[in-house]
Backbone as JSON, one array per atom type, in Angstrom:
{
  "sequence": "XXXXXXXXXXXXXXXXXXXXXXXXXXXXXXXXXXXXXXXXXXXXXXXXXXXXXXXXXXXXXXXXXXXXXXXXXXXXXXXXXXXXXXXXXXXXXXXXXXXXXXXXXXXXXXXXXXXXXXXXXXXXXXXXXXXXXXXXXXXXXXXXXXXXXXXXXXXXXXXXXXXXXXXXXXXXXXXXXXXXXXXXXXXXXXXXXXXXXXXXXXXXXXXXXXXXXXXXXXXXXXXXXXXXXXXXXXXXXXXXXXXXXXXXXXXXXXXX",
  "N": [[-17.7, -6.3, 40.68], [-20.39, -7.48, 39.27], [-23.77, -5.73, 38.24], [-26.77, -6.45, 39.28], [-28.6, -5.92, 36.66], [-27.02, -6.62, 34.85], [-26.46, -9.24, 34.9], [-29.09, -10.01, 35.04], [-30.08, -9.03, 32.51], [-27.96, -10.65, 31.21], [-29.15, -13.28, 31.36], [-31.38, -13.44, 29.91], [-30.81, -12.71, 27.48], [-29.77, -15.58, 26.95], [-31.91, -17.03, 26.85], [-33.65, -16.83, 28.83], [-37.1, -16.46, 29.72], [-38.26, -14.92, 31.7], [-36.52, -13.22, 33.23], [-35.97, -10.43, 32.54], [-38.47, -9.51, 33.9], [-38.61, -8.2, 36.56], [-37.75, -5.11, 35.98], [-39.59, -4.46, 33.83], [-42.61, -3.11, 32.64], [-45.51, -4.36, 33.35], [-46.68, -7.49, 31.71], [-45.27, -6.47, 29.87], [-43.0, -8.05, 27.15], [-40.0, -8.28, 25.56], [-38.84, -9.62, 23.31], [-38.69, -9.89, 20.96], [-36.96, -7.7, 20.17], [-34.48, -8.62, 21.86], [-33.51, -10.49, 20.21], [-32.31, -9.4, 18.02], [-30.72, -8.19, 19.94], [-29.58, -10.49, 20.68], [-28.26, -12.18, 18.89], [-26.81, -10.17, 17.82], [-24.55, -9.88, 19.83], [-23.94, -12.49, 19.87], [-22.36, -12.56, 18.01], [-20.48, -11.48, 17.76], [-19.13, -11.85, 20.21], [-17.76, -14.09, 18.99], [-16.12, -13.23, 16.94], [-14.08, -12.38, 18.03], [-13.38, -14.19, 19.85], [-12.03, -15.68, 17.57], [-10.47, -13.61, 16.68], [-7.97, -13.88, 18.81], [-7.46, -16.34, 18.64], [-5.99, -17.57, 16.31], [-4.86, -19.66, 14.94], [-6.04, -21.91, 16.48], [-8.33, -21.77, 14.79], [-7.66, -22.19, 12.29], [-6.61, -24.4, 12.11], [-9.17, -25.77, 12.49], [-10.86, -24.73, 10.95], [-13.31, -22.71, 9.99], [-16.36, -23.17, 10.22], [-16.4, -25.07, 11.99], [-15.09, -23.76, 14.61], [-16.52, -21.5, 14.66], [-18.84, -22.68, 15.85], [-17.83, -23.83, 17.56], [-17.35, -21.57, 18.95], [-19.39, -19.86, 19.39], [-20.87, -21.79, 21.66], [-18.92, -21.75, 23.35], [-19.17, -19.04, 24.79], [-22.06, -18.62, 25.24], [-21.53, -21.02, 27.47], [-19.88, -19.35, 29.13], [-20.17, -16.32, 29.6], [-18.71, -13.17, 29.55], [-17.35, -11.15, 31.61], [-16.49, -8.71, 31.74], [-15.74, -6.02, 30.0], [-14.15, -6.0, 28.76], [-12.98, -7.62, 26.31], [-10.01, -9.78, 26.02], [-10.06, -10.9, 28.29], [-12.46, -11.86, 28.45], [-11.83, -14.26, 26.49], [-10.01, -16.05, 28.23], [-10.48, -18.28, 29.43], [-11.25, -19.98, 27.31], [-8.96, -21.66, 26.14], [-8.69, -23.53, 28.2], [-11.36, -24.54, 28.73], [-11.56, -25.78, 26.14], [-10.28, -27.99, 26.53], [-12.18, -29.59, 27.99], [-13.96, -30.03, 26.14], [-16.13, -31.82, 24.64], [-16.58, -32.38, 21.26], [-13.53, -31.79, 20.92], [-12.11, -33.74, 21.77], [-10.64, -35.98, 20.33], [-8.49, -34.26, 19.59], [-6.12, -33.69, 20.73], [-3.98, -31.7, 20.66], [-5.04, -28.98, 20.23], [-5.96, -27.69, 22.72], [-3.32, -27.01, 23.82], [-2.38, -25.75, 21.96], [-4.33, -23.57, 21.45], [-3.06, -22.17, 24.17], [-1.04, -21.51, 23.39], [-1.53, -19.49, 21.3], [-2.87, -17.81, 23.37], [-0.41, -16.91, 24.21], [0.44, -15.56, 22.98], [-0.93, -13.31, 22.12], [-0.86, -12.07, 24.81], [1.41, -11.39, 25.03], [1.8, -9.22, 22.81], [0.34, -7.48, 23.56], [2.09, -6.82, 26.16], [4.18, -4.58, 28.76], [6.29, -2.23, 27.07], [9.53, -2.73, 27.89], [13.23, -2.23, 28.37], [15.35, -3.7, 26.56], [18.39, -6.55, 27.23], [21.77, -6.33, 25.55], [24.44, -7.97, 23.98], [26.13, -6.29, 24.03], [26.11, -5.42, 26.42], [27.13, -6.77, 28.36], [29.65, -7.34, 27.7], [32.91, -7.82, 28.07], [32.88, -8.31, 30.52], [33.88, -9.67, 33.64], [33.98, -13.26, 33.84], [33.38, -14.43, 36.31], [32.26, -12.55, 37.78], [30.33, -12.3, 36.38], [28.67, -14.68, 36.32], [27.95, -14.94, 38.51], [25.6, -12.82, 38.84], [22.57, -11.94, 38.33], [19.82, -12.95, 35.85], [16.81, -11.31, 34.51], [14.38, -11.91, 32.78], [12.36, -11.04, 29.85], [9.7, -8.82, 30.57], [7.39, -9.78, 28.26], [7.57, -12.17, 27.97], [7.14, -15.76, 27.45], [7.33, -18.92, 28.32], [7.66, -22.3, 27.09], [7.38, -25.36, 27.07], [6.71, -28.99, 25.96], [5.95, -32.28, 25.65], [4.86, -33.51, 23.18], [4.66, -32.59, 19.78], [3.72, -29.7, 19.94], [4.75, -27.1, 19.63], [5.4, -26.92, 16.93], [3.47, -27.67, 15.27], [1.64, -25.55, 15.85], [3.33, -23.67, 14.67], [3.36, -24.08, 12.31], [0.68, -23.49, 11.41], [0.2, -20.87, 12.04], [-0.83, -17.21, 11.21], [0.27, -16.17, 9.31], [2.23, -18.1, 8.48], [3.76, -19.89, 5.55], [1.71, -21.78, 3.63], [1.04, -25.68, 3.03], [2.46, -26.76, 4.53], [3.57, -29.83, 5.86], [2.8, -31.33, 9.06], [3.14, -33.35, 11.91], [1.12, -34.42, 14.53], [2.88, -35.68, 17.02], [5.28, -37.67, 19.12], [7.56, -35.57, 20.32], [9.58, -34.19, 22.45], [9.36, -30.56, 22.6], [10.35, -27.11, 22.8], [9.22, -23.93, 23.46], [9.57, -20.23, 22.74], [7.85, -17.56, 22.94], [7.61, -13.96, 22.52], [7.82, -10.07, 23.08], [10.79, -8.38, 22.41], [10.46, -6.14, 21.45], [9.37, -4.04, 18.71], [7.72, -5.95, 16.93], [5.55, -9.29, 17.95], [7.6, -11.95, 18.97], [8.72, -15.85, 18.15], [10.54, -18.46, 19.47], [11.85, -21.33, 19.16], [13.38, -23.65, 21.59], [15.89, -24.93, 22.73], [16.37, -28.08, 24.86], [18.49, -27.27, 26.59], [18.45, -24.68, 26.39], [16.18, -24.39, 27.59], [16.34, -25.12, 29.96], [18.64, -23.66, 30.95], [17.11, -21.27, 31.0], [14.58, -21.93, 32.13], [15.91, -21.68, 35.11], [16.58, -18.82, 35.32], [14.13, -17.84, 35.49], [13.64, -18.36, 37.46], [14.9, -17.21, 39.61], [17.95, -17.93, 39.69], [21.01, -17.34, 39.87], [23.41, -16.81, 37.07], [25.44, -18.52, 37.1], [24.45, -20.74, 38.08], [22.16, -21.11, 36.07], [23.73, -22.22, 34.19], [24.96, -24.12, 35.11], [22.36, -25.63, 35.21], [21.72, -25.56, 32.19], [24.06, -27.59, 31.78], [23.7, -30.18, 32.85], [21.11, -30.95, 31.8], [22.44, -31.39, 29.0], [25.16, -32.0, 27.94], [27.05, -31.74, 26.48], [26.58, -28.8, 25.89], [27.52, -25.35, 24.91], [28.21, -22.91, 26.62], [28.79, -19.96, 25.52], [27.88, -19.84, 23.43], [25.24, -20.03, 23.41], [24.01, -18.35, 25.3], [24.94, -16.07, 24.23], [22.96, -16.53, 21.94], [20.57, -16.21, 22.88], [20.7, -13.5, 24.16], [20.73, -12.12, 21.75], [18.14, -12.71, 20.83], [16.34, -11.3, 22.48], [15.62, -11.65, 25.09], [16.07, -10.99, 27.62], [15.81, -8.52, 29.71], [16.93, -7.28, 31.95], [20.65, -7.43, 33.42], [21.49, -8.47, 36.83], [24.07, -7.12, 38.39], [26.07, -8.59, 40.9], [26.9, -6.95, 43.62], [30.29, -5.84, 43.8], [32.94, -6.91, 45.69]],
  "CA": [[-18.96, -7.02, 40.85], [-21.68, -7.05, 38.07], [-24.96, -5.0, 38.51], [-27.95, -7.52, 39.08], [-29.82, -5.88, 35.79], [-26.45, -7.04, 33.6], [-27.14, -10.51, 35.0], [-30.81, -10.75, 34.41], [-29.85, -9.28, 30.71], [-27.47, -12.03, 30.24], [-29.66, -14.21, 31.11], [-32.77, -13.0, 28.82], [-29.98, -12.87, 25.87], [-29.32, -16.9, 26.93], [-33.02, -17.21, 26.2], [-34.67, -16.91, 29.39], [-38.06, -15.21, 29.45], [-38.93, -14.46, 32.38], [-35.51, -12.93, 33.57], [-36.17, -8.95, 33.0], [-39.78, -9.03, 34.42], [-38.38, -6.97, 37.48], [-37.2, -3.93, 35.07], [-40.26, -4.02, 32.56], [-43.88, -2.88, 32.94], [-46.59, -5.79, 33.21], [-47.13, -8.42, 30.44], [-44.29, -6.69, 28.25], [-42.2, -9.29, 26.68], [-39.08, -7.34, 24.55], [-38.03, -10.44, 22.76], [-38.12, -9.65, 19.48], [-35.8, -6.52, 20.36], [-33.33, -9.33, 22.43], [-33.3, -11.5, 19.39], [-31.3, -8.72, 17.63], [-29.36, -8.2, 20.85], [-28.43, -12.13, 21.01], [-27.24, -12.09, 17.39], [-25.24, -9.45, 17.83], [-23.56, -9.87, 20.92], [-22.83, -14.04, 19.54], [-21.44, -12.54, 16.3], [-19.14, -9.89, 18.54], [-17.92, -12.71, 21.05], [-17.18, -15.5, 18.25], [-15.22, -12.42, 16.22], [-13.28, -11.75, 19.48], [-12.06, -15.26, 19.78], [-11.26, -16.05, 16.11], [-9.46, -13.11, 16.75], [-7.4, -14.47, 19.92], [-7.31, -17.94, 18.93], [-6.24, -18.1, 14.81], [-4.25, -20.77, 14.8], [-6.65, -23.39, 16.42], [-9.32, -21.4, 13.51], [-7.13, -22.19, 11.06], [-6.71, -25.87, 12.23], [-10.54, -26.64, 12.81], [-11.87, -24.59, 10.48], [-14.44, -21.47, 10.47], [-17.86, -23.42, 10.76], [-16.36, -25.62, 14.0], [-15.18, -22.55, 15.48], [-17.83, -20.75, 15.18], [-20.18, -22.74, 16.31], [-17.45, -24.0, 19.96], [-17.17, -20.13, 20.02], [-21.24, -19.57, 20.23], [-21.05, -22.78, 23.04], [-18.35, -21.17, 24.99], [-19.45, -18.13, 24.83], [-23.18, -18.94, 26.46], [-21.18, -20.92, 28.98], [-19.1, -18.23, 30.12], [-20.15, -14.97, 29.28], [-18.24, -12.51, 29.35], [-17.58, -10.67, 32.88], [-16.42, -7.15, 31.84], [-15.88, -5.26, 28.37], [-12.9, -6.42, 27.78], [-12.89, -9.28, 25.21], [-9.54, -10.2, 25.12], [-10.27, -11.11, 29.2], [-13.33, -13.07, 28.34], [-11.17, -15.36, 26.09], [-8.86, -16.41, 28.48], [-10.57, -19.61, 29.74], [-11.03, -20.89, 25.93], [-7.92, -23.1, 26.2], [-9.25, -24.74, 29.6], [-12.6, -24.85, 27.87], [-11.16, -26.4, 24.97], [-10.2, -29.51, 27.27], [-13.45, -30.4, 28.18], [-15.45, -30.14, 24.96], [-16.49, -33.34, 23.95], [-15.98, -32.73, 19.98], [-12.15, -31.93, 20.69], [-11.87, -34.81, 22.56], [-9.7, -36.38, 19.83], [-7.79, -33.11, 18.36], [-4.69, -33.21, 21.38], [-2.96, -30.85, 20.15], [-6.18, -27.6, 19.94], [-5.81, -26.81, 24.12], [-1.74, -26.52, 23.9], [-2.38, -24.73, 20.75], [-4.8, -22.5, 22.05], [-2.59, -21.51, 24.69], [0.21, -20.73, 22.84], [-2.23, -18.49, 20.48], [-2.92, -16.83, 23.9], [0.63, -16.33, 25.12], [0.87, -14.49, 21.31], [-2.2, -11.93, 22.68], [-0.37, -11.44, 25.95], [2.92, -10.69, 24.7], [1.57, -8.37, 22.16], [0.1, -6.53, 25.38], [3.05, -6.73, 27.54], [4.71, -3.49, 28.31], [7.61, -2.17, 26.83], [10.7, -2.83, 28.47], [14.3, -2.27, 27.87], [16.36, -5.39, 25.97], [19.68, -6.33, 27.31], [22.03, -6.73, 24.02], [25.33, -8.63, 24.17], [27.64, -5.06, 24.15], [25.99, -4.56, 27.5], [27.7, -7.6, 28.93], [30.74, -7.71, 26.77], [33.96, -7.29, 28.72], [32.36, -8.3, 32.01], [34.77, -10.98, 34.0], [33.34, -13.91, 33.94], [32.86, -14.58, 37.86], [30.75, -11.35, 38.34], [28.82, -12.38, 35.49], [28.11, -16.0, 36.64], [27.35, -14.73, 40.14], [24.63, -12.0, 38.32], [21.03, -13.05, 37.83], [18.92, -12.35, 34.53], [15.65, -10.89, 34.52], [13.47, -12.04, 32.05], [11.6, -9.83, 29.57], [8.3, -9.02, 30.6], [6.63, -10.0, 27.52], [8.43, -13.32, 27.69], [6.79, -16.82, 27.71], [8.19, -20.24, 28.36], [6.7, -23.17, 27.22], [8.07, -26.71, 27.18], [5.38, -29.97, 25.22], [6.41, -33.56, 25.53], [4.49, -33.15, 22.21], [5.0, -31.87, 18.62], [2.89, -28.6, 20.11], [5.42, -25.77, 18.79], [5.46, -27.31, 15.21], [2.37, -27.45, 14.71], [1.35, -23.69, 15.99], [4.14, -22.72, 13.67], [3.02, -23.94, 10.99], [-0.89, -22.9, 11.13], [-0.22, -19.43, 12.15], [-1.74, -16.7, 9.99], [1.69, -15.87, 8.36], [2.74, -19.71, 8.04], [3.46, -20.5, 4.52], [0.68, -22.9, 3.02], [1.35, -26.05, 2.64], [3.24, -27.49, 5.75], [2.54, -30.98, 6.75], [3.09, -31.51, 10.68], [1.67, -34.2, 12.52], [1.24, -34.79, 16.19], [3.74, -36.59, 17.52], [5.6, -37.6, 20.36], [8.65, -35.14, 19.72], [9.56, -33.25, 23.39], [9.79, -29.01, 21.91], [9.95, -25.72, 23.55], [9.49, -22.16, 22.33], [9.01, -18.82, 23.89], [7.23, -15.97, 22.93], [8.15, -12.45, 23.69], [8.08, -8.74, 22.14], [11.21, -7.62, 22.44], [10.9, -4.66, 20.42], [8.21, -3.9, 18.4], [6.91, -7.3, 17.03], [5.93, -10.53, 18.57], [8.23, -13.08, 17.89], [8.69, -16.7, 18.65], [11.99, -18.93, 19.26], [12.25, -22.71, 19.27], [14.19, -23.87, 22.38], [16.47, -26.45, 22.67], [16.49, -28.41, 25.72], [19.44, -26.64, 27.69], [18.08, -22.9, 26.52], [14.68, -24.4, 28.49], [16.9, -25.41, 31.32], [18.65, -22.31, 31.54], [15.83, -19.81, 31.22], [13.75, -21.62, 33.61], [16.55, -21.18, 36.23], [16.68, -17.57, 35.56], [12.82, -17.23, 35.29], [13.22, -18.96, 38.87], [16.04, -15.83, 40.38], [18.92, -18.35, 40.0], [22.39, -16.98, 39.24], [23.59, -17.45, 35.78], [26.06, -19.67, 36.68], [23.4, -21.89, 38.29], [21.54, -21.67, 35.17], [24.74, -22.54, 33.07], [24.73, -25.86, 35.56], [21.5, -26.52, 35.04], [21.84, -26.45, 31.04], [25.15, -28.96, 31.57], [22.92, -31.03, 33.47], [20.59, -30.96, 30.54], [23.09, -31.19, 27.79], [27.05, -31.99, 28.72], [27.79, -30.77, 25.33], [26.08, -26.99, 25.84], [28.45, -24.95, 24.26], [27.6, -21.97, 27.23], [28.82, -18.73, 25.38], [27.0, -19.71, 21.99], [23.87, -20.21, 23.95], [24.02, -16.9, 26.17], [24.86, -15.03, 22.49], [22.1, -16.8, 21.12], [19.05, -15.64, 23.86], [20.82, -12.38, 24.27], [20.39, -11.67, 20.38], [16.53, -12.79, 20.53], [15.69, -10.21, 23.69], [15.08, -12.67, 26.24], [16.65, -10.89, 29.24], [15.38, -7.12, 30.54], [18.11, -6.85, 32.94], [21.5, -8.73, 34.43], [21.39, -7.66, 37.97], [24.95, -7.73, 38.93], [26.48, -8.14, 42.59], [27.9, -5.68, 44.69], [31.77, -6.15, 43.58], [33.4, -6.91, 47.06]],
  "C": [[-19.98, -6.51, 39.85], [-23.11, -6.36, 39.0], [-25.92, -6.08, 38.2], [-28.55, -7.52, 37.67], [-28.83, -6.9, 34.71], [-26.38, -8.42, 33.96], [-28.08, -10.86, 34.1], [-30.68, -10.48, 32.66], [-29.24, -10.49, 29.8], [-28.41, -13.19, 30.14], [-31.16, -14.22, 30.35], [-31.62, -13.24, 27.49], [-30.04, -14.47, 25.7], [-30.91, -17.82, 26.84], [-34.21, -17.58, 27.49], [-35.86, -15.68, 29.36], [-38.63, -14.39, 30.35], [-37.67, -13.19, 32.87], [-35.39, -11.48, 33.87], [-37.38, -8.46, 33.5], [-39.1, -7.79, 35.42], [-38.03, -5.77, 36.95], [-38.31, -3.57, 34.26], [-41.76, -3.97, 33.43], [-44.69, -3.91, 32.75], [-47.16, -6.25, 32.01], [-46.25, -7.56, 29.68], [-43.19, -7.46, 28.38], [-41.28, -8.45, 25.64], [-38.48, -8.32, 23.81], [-38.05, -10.75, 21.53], [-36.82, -8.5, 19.49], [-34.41, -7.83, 21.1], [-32.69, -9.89, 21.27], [-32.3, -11.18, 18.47], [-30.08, -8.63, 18.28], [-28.42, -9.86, 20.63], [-27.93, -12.19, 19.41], [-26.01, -11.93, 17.23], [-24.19, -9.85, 18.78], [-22.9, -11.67, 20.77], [-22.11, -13.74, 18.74], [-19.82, -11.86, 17.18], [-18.38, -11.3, 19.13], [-17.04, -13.76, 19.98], [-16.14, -14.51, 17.39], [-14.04, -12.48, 16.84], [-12.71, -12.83, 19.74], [-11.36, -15.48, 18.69], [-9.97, -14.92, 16.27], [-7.94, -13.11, 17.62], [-6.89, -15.43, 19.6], [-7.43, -18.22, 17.35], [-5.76, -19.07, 14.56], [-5.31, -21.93, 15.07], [-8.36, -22.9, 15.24], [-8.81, -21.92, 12.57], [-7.24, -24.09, 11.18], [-8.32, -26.39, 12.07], [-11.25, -26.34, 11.64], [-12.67, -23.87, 10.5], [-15.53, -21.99, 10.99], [-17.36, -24.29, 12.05], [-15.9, -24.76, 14.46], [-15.48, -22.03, 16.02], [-18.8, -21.03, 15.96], [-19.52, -23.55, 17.74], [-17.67, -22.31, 19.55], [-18.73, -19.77, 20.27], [-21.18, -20.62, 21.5], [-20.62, -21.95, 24.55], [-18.67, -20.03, 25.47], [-21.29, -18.04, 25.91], [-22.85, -19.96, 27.72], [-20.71, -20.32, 29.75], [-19.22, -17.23, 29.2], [-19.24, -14.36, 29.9], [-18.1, -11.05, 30.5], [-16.95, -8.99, 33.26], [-16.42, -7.02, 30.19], [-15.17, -5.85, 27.96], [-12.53, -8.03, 26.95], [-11.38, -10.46, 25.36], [-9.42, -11.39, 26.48], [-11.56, -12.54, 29.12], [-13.04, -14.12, 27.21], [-10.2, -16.38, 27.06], [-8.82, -17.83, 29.24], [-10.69, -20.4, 28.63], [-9.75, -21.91, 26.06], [-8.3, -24.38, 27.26], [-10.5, -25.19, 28.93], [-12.63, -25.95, 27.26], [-11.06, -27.91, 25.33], [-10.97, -30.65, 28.0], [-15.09, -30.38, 27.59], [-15.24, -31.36, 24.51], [-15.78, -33.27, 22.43], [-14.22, -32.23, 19.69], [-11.13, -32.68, 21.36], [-10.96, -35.78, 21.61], [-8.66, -35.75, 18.79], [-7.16, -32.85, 20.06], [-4.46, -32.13, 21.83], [-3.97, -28.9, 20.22], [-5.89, -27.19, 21.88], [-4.68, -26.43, 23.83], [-1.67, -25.42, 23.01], [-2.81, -23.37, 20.98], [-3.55, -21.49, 23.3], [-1.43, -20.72, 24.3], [-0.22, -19.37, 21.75], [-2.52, -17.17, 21.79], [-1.52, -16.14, 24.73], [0.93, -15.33, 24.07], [0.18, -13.19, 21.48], [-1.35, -11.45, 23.42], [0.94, -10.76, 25.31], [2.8, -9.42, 23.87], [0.88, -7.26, 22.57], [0.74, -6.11, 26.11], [3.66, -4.95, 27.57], [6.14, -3.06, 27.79], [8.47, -2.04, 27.89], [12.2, -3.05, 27.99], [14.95, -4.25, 27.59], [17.79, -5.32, 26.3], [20.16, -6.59, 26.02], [23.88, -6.71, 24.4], [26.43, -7.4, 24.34], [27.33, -5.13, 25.61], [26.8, -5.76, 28.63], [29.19, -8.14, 28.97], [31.83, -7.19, 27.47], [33.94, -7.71, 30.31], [33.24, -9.44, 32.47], [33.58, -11.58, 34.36], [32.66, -14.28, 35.52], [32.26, -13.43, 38.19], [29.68, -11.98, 37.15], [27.79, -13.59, 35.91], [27.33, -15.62, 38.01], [25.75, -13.39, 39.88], [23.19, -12.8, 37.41], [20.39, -12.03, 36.53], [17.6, -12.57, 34.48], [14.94, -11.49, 33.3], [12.55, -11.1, 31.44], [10.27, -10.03, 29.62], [6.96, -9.89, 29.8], [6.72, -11.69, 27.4], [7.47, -14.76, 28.3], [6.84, -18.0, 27.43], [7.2, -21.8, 28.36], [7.91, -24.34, 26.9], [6.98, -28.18, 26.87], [6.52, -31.09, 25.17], [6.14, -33.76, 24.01], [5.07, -32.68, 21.45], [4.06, -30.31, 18.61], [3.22, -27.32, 19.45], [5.23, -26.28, 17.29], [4.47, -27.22, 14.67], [1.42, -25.91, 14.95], [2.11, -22.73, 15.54], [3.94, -22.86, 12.77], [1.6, -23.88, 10.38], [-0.98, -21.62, 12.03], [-0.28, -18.43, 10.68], [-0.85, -16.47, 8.92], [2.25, -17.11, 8.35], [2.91, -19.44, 6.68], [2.99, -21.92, 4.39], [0.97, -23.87, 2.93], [1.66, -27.31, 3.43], [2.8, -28.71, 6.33], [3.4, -31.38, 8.33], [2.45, -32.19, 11.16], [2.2, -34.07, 14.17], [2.09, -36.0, 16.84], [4.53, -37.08, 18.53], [7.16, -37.28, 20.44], [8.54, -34.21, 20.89], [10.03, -32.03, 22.09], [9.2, -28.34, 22.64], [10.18, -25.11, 22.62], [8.83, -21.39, 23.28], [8.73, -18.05, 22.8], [6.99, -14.88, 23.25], [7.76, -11.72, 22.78], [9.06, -8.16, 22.63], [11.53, -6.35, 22.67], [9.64, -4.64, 19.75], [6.77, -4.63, 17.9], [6.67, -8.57, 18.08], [6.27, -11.67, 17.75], [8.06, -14.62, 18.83], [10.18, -17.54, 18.39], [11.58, -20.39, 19.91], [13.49, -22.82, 20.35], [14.73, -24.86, 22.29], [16.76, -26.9, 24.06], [17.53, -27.72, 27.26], [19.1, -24.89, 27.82], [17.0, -23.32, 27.56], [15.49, -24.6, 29.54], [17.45, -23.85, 31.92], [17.82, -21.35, 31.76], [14.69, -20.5, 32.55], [14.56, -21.36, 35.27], [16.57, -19.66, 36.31], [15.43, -17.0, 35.62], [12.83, -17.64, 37.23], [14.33, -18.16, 39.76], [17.25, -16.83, 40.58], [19.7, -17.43, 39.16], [22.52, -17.49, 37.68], [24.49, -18.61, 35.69], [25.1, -20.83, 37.03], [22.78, -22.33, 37.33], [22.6, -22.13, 34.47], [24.25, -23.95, 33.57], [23.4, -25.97, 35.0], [20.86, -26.83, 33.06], [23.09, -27.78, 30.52], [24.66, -29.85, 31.77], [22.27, -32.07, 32.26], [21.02, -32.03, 29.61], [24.64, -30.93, 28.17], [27.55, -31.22, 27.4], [27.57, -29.15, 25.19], [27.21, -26.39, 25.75], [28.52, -23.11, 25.45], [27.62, -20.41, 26.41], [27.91, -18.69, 23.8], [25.7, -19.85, 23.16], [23.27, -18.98, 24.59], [23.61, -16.26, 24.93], [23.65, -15.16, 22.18], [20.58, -16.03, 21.97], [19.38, -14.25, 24.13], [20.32, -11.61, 23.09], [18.95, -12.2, 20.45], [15.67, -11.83, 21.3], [15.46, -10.76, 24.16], [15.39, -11.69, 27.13], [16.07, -8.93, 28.88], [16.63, -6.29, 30.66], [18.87, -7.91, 33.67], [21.69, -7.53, 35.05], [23.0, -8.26, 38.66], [24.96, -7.75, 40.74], [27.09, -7.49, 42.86], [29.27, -6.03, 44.23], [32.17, -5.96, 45.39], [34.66, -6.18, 46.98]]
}
């Protein structure tokens, strides 16, 4: 819970005047001293998203940025220290600003810029890696559920949403034309290991991983990428998410 004074400050920074009377001695007015404070503290928050949110910077542009991140920023200040916390409604934000009322594609975007923060936060956790499975009969393995790695996040866009947040991130090469389109694509975003990476899904990897994000068995998830995709090839597909670090831990069963 905030302290009443860091209220009344915010709201003297947001340009009311009367707001710190209760704190200050009679008839003083400190608002040439605020005027510095509100500067600073718009320059700090709008840094603090650009830094969060480069991709939909890179799409819009520095001066529209800047000047939604001063908006959002005096609508929702900022409710502890931690910056990366008072970004984390910017994507919801994003969906009910008028001037991105015909730019789609900037909320989905945003969020996927913030699943790139989180993951790069998450804590380390061990990676299963295909030796650790290798040899296992298949009916314990099918009947054994897979954990998901912490850092790990599953997205799924009726949209061209991954394509285009792959190719206006800060390490993109230049150039890339991508339009918005009506092209279903998934991709997850995890850290493994020491970077954060990102992996393009293909319809039956999204099927399976959300069964195992949801404590089904693996063979359940196998069904539910056949379902999918009759052609899913199951042991190239396993290989393939095992070699990216998707999974933590397979939790086998008790052998009877």
């Amino acid at each position: 819970m905030r302290e009443p004074f860091m209220d009344a400050f915010e709201a003297a920074l947001g340009g009311s005047p009367t707001a710190l009377d209760p704190w200050l001695a009679a008839g003083e007015r400190p608002q040439a001293g605020l005027w510095v404070y509100r500067n600073t503290t718009a320059k700090a928050r709008a840094d603090a998203l650009a830094a969060l949110y480069p991709t939909v910077e890179r799409l819009v542009g520095q001066d529209w940025f800047r000047d939604a991140a001063l908006i959002f920023g005096g609508n929702q200040p900022p409710a502890s220290p931690v910056m990366d916390a008072f970004g984390a409604g910017f994507p919801d934000w994003l969906e009910r600003f008028p001037p991105a009322a015909t730019l789609r594609y900037l909320a989905p975007v945003a969020r996927l810029d913030a699943a790139w923060s989180q993951a790069h936060r998450a804590i380390d956790a061990p990676v299963v890696l295909a030796a650790d499975v290798t040899g296992l009969p298949s009916a314990r393995l099918f009947g054994a559920t897979a954990r998901l790695h912490p850092s790990a996040h599953l997205f799924w866009f009726d949209w061209s949403v991954p394509s285009i947040w792959l190719a206006n991130r800060p390490d993109a090469e230049p150039g890339q034309t991508v339009t918005w389109e009506e092209t279903p694509e998934g991709l997850i975003i995890l850290r493994p290991r020491m970077d954060v990476v990102s992996r393009r899904l293909t319809p039956a990897e999204r099927a399976f991983l959300d069964a195992c994000d949801r404590g089904r068995s693996l063979g359940q998830a196998a069904s539910a990428a056949f379902l999918v995709d009759p052609a899913t090839v199951l042991p190239t597909l396993f290989a393939g998410l095992l070699g990216a670090g998707v999974f933590t831990a397979i939790d086998m069963e008790p052998s009877l």
